[in-house]
N, C-alpha and C positions, 0 to 999 in steps of 0.2 A: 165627350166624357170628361169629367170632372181627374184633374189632378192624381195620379195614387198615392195616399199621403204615408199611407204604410210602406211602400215603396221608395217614397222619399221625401224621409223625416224632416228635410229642414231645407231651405234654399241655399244651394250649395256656392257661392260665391266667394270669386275669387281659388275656389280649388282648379286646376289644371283638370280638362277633363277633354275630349273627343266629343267633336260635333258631327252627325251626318243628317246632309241635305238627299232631298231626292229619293225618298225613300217612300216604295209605290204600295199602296194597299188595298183591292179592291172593297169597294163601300160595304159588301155583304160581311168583309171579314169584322170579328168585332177587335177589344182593344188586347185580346188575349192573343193574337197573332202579331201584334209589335215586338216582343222580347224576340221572338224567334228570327224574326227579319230581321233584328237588328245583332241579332251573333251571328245570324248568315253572314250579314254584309261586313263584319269584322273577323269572319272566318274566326268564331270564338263560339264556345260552350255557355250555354245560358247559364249555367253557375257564375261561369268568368266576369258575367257582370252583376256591378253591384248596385248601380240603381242606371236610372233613365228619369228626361223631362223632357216632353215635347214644347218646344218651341214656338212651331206652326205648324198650320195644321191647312191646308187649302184643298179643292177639289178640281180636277181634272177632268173634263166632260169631252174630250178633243176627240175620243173614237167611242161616243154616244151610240147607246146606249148602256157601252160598257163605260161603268164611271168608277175614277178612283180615288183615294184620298192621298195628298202625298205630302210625308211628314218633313220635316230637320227637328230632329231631336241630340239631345246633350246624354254625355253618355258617363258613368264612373263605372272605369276596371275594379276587377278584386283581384290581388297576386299577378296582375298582368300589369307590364310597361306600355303602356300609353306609345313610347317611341318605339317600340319593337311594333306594335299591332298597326301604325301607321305606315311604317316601313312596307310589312307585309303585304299591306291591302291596295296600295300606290293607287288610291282611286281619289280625282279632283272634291268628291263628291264628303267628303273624311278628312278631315283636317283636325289639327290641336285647336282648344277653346278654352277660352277662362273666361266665364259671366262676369260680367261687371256690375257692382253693386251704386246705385245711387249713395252717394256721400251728399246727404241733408246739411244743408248752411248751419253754422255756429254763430252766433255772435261771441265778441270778446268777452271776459271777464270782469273789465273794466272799459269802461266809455267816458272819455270826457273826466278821468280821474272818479267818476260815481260806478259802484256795483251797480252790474245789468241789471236785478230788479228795484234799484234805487232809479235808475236812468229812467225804465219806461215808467216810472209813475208820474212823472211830470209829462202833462197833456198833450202840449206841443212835440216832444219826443217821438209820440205813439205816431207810425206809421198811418197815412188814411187811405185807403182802397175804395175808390170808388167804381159803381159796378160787381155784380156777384154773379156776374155769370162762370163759367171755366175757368179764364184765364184770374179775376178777380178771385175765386173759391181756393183755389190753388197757390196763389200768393201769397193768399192771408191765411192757409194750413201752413207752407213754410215759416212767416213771420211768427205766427202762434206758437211754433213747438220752440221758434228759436228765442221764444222770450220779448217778442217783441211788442204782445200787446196792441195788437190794429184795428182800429176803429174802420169797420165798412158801411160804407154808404148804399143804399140800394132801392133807387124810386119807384121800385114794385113795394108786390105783398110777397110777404116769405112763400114758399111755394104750396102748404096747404090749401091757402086764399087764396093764392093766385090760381089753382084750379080751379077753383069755382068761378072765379071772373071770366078763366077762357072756357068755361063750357058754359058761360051766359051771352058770350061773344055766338058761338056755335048755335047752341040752341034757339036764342031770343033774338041775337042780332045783336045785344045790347055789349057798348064798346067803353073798359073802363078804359081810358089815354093811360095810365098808369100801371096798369096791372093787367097784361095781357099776352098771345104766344110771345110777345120780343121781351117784353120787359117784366122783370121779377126776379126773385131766389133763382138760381139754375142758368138764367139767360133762354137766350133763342132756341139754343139744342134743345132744354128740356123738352120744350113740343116738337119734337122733330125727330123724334124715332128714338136717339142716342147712337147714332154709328160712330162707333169710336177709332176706325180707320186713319193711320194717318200715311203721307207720303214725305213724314219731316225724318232726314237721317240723324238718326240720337245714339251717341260714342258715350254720353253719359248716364244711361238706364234714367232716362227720365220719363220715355216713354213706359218703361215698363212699372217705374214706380207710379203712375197715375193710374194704370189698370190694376196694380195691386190695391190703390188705395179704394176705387171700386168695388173689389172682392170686400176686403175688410169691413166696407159698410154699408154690402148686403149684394151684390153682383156675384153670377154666377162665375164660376172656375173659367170656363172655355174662355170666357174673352183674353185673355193670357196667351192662348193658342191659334185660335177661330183668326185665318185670313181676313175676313172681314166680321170683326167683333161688332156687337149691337146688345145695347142695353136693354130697351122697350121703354118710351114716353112713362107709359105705368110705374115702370119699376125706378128710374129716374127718380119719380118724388122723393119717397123714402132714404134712398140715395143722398141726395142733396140733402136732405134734413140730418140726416145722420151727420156729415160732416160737419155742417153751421154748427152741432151740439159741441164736436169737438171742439170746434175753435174757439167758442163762448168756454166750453169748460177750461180754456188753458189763458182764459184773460181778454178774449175779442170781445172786441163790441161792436153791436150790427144793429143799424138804423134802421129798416124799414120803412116804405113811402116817407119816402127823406130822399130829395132829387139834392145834390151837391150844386152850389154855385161854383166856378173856379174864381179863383181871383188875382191880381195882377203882383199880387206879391204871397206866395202860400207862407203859411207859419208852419205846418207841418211835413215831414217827408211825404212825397202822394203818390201813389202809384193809379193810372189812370187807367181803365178796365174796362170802362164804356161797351157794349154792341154795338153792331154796325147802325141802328136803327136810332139812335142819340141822335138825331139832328141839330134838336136844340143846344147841346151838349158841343154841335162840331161849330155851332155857328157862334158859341159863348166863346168857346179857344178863339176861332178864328178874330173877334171883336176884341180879342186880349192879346192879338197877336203872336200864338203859339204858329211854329213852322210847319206849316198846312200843307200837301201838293194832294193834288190829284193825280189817280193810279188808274189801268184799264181795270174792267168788272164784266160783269154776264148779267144777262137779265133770257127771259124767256117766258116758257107756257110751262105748263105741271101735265102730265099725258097719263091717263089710266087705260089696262088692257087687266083683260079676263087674266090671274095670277097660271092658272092651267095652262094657260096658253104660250106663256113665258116661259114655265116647265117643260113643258114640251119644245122647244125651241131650244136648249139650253140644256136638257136632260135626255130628251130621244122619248122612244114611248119606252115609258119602263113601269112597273105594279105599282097598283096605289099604295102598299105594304113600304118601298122604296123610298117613292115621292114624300110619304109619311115621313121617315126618318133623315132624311134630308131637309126637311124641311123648304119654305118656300124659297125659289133661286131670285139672286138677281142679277142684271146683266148693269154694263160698262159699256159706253158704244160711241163712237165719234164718225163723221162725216165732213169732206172739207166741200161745200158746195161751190156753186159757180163764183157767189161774191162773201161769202164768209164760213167760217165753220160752224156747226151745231153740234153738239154732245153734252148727253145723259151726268145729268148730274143730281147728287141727294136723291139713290133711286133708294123705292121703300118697298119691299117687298111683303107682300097679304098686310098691306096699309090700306090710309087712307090719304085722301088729300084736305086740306085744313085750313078755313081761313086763318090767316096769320095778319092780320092787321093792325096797324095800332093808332093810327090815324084819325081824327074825322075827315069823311068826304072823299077818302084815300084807300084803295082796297088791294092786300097781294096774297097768293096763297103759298102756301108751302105742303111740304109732305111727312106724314110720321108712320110710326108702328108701333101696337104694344108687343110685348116683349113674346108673346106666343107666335106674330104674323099671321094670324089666323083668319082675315078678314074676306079672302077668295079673291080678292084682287091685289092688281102691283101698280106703283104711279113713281112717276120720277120727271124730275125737273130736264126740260131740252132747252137748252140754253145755247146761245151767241158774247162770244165776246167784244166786247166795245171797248175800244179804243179810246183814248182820253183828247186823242185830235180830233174827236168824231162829235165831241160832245161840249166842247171848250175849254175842256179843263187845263189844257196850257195857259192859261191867262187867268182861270176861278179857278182853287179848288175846292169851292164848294159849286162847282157843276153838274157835278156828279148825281147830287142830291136831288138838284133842280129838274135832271131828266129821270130821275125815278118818279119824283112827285107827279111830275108831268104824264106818265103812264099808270101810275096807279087812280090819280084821278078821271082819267079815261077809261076807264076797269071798272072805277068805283060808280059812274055814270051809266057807263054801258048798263050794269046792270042793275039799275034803280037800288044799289048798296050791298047786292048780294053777288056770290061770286058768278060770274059770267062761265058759260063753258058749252062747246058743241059739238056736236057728234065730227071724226074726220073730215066723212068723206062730205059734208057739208063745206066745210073750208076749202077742200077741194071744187065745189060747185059739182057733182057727182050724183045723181042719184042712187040709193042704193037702200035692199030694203030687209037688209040685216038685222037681226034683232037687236035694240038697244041691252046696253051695258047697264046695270044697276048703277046709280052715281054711289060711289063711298066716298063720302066728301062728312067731314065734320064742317057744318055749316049752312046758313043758305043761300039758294041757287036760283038763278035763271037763268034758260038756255035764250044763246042769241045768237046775231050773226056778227064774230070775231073780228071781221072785216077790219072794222075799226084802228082796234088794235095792232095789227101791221103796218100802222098807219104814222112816220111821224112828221106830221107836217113840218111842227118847227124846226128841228133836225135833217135836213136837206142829204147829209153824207150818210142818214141810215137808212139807205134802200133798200127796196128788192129784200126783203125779210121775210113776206110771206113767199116767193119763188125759194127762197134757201131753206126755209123752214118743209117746205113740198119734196123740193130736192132731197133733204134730208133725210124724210119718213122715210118714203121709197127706199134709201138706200139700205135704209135701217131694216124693212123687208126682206130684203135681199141678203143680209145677214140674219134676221129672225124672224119665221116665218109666223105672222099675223100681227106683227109690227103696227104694220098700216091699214088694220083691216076701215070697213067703214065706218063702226061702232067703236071703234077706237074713240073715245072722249079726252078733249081739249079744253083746260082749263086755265084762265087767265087771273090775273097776271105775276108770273116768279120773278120779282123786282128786287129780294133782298140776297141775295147767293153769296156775295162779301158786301166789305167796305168799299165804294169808290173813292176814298182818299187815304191818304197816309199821315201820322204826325210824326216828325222826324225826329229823330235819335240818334245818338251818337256810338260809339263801341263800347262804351261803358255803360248803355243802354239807359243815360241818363234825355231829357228834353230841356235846352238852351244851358248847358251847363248848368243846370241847379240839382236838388233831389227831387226829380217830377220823370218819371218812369212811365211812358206810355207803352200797354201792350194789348194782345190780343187780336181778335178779329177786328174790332170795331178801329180800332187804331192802325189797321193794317200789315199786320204783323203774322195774322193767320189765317188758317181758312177749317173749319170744324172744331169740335171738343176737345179732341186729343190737341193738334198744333196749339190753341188757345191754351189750353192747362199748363203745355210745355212753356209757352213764353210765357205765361204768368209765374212760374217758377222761374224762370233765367231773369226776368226782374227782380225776386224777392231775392235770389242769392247775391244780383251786383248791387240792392242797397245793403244787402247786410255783410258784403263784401267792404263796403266804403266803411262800415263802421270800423274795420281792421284798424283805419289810417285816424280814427280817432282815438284809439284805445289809450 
C-alpha cells in the first residue's frame, strides 16, 4: 500500500521520533489495523499519535499457511514525550529515532577564483561520465543539480532504441554489439527485472534517496517499504528516461552510441561507470596501465520451475484470493556441496529468462520480470563461486574475462547460437515422464545435452561442477518442495553475475592519484542497481568534494 500522504504531510527528517521494529500483522489484515497495533505496542490512544511511516515492510511464512506481514515503522507523538513512552514500554523492539536526510553535494561558490557557472563553461572543466548505467545515471543526477554540467558518454542507444534492439536480439536473433540487454541508457539492470534490494549498510540515506528518486520519476510508493523492492524491466524504461531529461534539462550532455576511448593523459575530470560486460573498455585500461586486479565471481545456469509451485513451497496451500494479493514469491537459497557451494541468485519471480548477450559467437542468459510478475513461472540464476586462483588471475587480471569467454562460447556452440537448455532430470541422466515446463525464455532456444558445459577442460581446478550442481538441486528439495522435479528446466549459460576484476582506488575514491573516479559494478565496486547507484553517488560527492580545496 502506497504511503498515507494525508497522514503524513511531508518526510519528517531529522525530527526525534520512536521507531518500532517487529511489529506482526496477519496478511488478511488490511493497512486500517496498523495505527491500532501500533498504540497497542506503545501502550497509547490512537489520538496520542500524530502520524506513522513504514519503513519495511517483509513477510513471514515460517508457520505456513498462516502468513504475516511484519513492519518497523517511524512513529510521531501528539502531547506525549517520546522519553516517558519509551520508558514505559522497555521493549528491545521501540527505540528513539531521527531519520536521516541525504545532504546532496554543493559545489563552492567560487572555483579557481571563476563563479561555478563561469567555471563549468569551459569544456575541459565539465566532468565526463562514461557509462549510464546506475552507478553512471546517479553520478551525473548529482553532478547536474550541483552545477557541474557533465558530459556522458554511453555506446548504446538511449533506452527507447535500445528496446527495440533487445527484442530484435529475442525475437530474430539479430545481435546489435552496441545496443543490447548489457549495453545502453539504463545499463544491464534495465533488462533484468529492476530488483532494487540491496545488502550495502548506508548511515548516509543514500540508499533511501535513490528509491525516492524512483518514485519521483514514475516508481511506485512500496519500493520505499517492500523488503525486497522491484521495479519491472517495463516500467524501468520510462524511469530511466525521465531522469536523462532531468539531467539534460540542468546542463548535461549525453552522447549516445559514442563508445569513449580512455587516454593516457585525460584532460577532463572522469568518472568511470563502465558495466561488467566492457571488455574492451577493461582491456584499453589495462594497455594504459590503469591498476587492474582480478577478484573472485559466480558464474552458473538460470533454472525455471512452475511460479505455483514455488508458492506453495514458500506459502503453504493458501486461496487463490491470498496468493493474488501477495503476489508471486520468491525464494533465497544456498547449499555448501561436497567441493563448492551453489546459491540462487537474481531470482525472478512470474519472469522470464532472457537472452542477455552481447557478443558475437558468445552467448549468456540472465533473468527479468515486468513489473506485474505475471508470467506463471519463476527463474533465478544457481550460481558457483570462483575463485581468482582457480582461474589465473593472480598473475592476469584480465583472466577473468578470458574464462567467461571461454564458457559463453561453449553455450553459444552448444547451441548452434541460440540459448541451449534441458529439462533436469535429463542432466541428471534419469528418465522421467513428467510433463514439460512451458520455456519462458525471451529468446531462441534449443534443447541439448548440457553435458558439455560442466565441462572445463582448460581449467583443470574447476571440477566436479556438475556433482555439486546435482548435490545442490536435491538439497534445494529438501528445503522446497519440487525444487528438483524432472521438468524443472535448465538454462545455460549465467556468465555475467558481477565483474571479475577490480580498478583500484584509493580513500578519496580517486584512480592513480588524478581526478579518474572508477565506480560501479563493472569496476568492482558493486553488485546490483541500488549498490551501483550508491557508488556512483559516493564518487560524484568526493569529486565535488576536491572542488572545496579549489575554491
Amino acid at each position: 500500500m502506497p504511503l498515507d500522504r494525508e497522514f503524513w504531510q511531508e518526510e519528517p527528517w531529522g525530527r526525534k521520533m520512536i521507531k518500532i521494529g517487529q511489529l506482526k500483522l496477519a496478511v488478511e489484515e488490511g493497512q486500517d489495523s496498523l495505527l491500532p497495533a501500533i498504540a497497542k505496542s506503545l501502550k497509547l490512544k490512537k489520538e496520542e499519535i500524530s502520524a506513522y511511516q513504514i519503513l519495511r515492510r517483509s513477510l513471514d511464512a515460517r508457520k505456513k499457511p498462516q502468513l504475516f506481514y511484519v513492519y518497523t515503522v517511524s512513529v510521531e507523538l501528539r502531547g506525549v514525550s517520546e522519553k516517558k513512552v519509551l520508558a514505559k514500554v522497555k521493549n528491545k523492539d521501540i527505540q528513539s529515532y531521527i531519520p536521516v536526510l541525504y545532504q546532496e553535494p554543493k559545489c563552492p561558490e567560487k572555483i579557481q577564483g571563476k563563479a561555478l557557472e563561469d567555471f563549468f563553461q569551459w569544456e575541459e572543466h565539465r566532468p565526463i561520465v562514461v557509462g549510464f548505467g546506475p552507478a553512471g545515471i546517479f553520478a551525473a543526477l548529482l553532478l547536474a543539480r550541483a552545477g557541474c554540467r557533465p558530459i556522458i558518454y554511453e555506446r548504446g542507444k538511449a533506452v527507447e532504441e535500445r528496446a527495440k534492439d533487445v527484442e530484435a536480439l529475442w525475437e530474430k536473433g539479430i545481435l546489435n554489439k552496441e545496443s543490447n540487454p548489457q549495453f545502453g541508457e539504463g545499463g544491464a539492470g534495465t533488462f533484468s527485472d529492476g530488483k532494487l534490494n540491496t545488502l550495502v549498510k548506508d548511515q548516509n540515506g543514500r540508499s533511501r534517496f535513490v528509491l525516492q528518486e524512483f518514485i519521483r520519476h514514475g516508481a511506485k510508493e512500496e519500493i520505499l517499504y517492500d523488503a525486497k523492492p522491484h521495479v519491472g524491466t517495463d516500467a524501468l524504461i520510462s524511469i530511466v528516461s525521465s531522469i536523462r531529461k532531468e539531467i539534460e534539462s540542468l546542463g548535461g550532455e549525453i552522447h549516445f552510441e559514442k563508445q569513449y576511448h580512455f587516454l593516457k593523459e585525460e584532460k577532463n575530470p572522469l568518472i568511470i561507470a563502465i558495466g561488467h560486460s566492457a571488455r574492451d573498455s577493461f582491456r584499453e585500461l589495462y594497455d594504459l596501465s590503469y591498476p587492474l586486479l582480478a577478484k573472485d565471481f559466480a558464474m552458473g545456469f538460470r533454472v525455471q520451475h512452475s511460479q505455483k509451485d514455488i508458492d506453495t513451497a514458500l506459502y503453504g496451500e493458501i486461496s487463490e484470493e491470498l496468493r493474488e494479493k501477495l503476489g508471486a514469491s520468491a525464494y533465497k537459497i544456498s547449499h555448501q556441496a561436497k567441493h563448492r557451494s551453489f546459491y540462487s541468485f537474481c531470482m525472478c519471480p512470474g519472469g522470464y529468462v532472457v537472452n542477455s548477450s552481447s557478443e558475437e559467437g558468445r552467448l549468456c542468459v540472465n533473468g527479468m520480470s515486468y513489473s506485474k510478475r505475471d508470467s506463471g513461472y519463476a527463474n533465478s540464476a544457481i550460481i558457483f563461486t570462483i575463485k581468482k586462483e582457480e582461474y589465473g588471475g593472480e598473475n592476469n587480471p584480465l583472466a577473468g574475462i578470458a574464462l567467461q569467454e571461454y564458457w559463453e562460447e561453449k553455450a553459444f556452440h552448444l547451441g548452434e547460437g541460440r540459448v541451449p537448455y534441458s529439462r533436469y532430470d535429463k542432466i541428471k541422466n534419469v528418465a522421467n515422464k513428467t510433463e514439460d515446463l512451458e520455456l519462458m525464455l525471451k529468446g531462441q532456444s534449443k534443447e541439448c545435452d548440457l553435458n558439455p558445459l560442466f565441462r572445463f577442460e582448460n581449467y583443470p581446478k574447476l571440477g566436479n561442477i556438475k556433482e555439486d550442481f546435482i548435490e545442490s538441486m536435491e538439497a534445494f528439495e529438501g528445503k522446497m518442495k519440487g525444487f528438483a522435479k524432472g521438468n524443472t528446466l535448465v538454462y545455460g549459460v549465467e556468465s555475467r553475475t558481477s565483474s571479475p576484476l577490480r580498478i583500484l582506488r584509493d580513500e578519496n575514491f580517486r584512480c592513480m592519484e588524478k581526478d579518474i573516479y572508477p565506480c560501479g559494478e563493472g569496476a568492482g565496486y558493486a553488485g546490483g542497481i541500488m549498490s551501483a547507484a550508491m557508488d556512483g553517488m559516493k564518487v560524484a560527492e568526493a569529486y565535488i568534494r576536491s572542488l572545496q580545496n579549489r575554491g
